[in-house]
C-alpha positions as CSV (number, residue, x, y, z in Angstrom):
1,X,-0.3,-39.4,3.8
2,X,2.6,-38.4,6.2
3,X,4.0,-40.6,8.9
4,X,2.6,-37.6,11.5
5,X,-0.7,-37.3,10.3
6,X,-1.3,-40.9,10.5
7,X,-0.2,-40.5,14.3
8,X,-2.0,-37.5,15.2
9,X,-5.2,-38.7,13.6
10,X,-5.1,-41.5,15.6
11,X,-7.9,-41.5,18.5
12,X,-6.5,-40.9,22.0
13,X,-3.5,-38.8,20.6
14,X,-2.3,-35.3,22.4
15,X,0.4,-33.4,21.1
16,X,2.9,-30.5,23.6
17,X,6.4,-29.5,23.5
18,X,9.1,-31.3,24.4
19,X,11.7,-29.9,26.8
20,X,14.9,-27.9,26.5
21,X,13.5,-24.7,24.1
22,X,13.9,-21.2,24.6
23,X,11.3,-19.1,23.4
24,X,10.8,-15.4,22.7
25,X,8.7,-12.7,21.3
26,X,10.0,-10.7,18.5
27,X,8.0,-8.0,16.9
28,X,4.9,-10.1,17.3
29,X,6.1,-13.3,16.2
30,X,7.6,-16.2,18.4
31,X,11.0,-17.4,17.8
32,X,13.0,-20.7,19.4
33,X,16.5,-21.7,20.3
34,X,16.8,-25.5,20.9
35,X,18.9,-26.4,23.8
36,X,19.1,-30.5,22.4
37,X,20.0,-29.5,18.8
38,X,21.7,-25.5,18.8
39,X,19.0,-24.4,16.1
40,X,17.5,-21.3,16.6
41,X,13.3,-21.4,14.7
42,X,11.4,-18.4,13.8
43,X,7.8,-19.7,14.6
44,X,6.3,-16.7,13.1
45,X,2.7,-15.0,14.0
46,X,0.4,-18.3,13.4
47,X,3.0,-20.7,14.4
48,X,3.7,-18.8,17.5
49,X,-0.3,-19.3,18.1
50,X,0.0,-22.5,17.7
51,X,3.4,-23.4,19.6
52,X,1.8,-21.9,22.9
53,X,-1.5,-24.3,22.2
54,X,0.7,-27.3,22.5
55,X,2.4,-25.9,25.9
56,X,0.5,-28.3,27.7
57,X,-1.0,-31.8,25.7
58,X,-3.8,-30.7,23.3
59,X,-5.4,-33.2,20.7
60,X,-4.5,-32.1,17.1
61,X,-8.0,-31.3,16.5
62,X,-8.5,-28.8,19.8
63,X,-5.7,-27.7,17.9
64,X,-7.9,-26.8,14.8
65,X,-11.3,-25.9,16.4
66,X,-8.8,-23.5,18.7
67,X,-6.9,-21.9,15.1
68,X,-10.9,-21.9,13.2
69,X,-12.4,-20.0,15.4
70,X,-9.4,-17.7,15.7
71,X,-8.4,-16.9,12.4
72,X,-10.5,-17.0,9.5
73,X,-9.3,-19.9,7.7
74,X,-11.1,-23.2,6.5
75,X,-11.2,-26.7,8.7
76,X,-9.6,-28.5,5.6
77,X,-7.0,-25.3,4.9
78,X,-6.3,-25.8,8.6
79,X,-5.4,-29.2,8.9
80,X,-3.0,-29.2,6.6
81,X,-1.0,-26.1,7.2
82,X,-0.9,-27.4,11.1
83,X,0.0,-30.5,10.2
84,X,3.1,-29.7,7.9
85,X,4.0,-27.1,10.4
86,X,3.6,-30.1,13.6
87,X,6.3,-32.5,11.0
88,X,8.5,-29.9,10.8
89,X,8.4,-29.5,14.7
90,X,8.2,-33.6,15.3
91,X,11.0,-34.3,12.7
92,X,13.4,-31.6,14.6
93,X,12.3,-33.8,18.0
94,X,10.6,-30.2,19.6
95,X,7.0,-31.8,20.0
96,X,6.1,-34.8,21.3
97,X,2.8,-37.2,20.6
98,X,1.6,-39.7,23.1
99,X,-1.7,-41.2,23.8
100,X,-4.1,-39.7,26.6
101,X,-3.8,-40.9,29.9
């Protein structure tokens, strides 16, 4: 089990973006230059979806009840495509995971 998913399954967990990103719609899909790091992202259609979800703090699973009743894709299919898309994001410092106030 990843180091995120461990976090994020945690009770009393949000996740939302961290500061200092550019974003941008491109033929439907999102795209992201970080300010910290110089990278630019594509995000792509679901990613995009999911990027503006965490604009303000969300729990990882409004996350999935918000992407299940959207898209027709399994709860277990879900969770695991959001949460290797949420490492990459973490690892690259874009997202940020803190407990609820």
């Amino acid at each position: 089990m990843s180091e995120l998913k461990n976090v994020l399954l945690a009770e009393n967990r949000t996740i939302c973006q961290s500061e200092g990103q550019i974003v941008s719609d491109m033929n439907g899909e999102k795209v992201m230059l970080s300010i910290s790091n110089g990278k630019y992202y594509n995000l792509g259609t679901t990613g995009g979806a999911i990027w503006e979800l965490i604009r303000t703090p969300i729990t990882f699973d409004g996350i999935i009840v918000n992407l299940t009743e959207k898209y027709d894709v399994k709860k277990e299919e879900c969770e695991k495509e959001v949460i290797n898309f949420l490492e990459v994001l973490w690892k690259e410092d874009l997202v940020k995971v803190s407990n609820i106030a």
